[in-house]
C-alpha positions as CSV (number, residue, x, y, z in Angstrom):
1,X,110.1,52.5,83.9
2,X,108.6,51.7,87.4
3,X,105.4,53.1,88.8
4,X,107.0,54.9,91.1
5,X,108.9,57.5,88.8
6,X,106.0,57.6,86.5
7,X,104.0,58.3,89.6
8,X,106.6,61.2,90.4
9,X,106.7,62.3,86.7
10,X,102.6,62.7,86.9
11,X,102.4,64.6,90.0
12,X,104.9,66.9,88.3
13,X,103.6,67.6,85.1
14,X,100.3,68.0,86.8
15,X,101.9,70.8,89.1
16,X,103.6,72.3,86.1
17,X,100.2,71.9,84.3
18,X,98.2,74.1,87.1
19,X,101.1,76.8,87.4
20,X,100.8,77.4,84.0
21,X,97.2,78.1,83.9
22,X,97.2,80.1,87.3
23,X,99.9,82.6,85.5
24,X,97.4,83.4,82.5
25,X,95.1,86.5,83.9
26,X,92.1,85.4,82.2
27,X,92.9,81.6,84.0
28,X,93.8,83.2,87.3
29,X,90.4,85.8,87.5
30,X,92.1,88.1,89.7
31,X,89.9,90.7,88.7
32,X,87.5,90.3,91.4
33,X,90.1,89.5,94.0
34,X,91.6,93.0,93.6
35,X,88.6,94.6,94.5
36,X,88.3,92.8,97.5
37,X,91.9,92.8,98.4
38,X,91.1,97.1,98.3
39,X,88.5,97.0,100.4
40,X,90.8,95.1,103.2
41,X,93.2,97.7,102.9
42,X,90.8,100.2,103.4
43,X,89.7,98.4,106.0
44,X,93.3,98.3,107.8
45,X,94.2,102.0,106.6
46,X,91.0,104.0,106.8
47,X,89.9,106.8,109.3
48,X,88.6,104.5,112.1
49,X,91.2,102.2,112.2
50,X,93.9,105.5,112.0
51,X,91.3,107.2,115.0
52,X,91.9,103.8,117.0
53,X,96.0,103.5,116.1
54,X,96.6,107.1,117.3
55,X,94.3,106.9,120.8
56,X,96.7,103.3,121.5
57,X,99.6,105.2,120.9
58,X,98.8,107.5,123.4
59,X,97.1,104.9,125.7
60,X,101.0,103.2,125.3
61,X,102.4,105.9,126.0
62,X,100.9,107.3,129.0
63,X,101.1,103.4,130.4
64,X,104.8,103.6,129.8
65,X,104.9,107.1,131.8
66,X,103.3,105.9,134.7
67,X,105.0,102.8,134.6
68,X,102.3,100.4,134.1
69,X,103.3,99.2,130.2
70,X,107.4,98.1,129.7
71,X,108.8,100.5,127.3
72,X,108.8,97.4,125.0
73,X,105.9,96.8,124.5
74,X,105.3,100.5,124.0
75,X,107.9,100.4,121.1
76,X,106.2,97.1,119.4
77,X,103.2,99.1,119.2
78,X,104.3,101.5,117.4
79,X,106.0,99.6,115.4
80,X,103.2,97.6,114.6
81,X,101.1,100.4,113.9
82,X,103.9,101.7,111.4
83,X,104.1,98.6,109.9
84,X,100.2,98.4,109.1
85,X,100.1,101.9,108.1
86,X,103.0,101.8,106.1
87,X,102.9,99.1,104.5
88,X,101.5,100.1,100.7
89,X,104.5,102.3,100.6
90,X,106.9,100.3,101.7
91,X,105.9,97.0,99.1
92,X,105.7,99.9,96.7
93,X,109.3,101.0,97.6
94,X,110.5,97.3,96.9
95,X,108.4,96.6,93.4
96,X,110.3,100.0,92.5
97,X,113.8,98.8,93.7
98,X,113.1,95.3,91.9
99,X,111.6,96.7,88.3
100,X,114.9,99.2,88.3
């Protein structure tokens, strides 16, 4: 065998070696990621950031009225704003459609 396809073969069983061990939980520590991960999404969803999403909906929308914000971008707003608010529910929606 050449270098080069044990070189290849290395690499591989390396990768296969560290996907392995970042599947076991007690390997992976997500414990204190999760925590973290929370608090972001707090973060994103919480009462200040809602306070600030609902005064740039209306700031968008009265913009759009008086004509100086394109109806586009008033709708990609919004949309973004659902997006960030509704996300939780709607990756919960899909793990629920996958596990069924």
């Amino acid at each position: 065998m050449s270098k080069k396809p044990k070189k290849i073969l290395a690499k591989l069983l390396l990768l296969l070696v560290i996907s392995a061990a970042a599947a076991l939980p007690e390997t992976a520590l997500a414990a204190p990621w999760d925590s973290t991960a929370t608090q972001i999404l707090g973060i994103f969803t919480g009462g200040l950031t809602r306070t600030l999403a609902i005064i740039a909906v209306i700031a968008a929308g009265i913009a759009a009225v008086a004509g100086k914000l394109s109806w586009d971008w008033t709708i990609k707003i919004v949309v973004g704003i659902v997006l960030i608010f509704g996300s939780a529910a709607i990756v919960d929606y899909v793990i629920a459609g996958a596990s069924a």
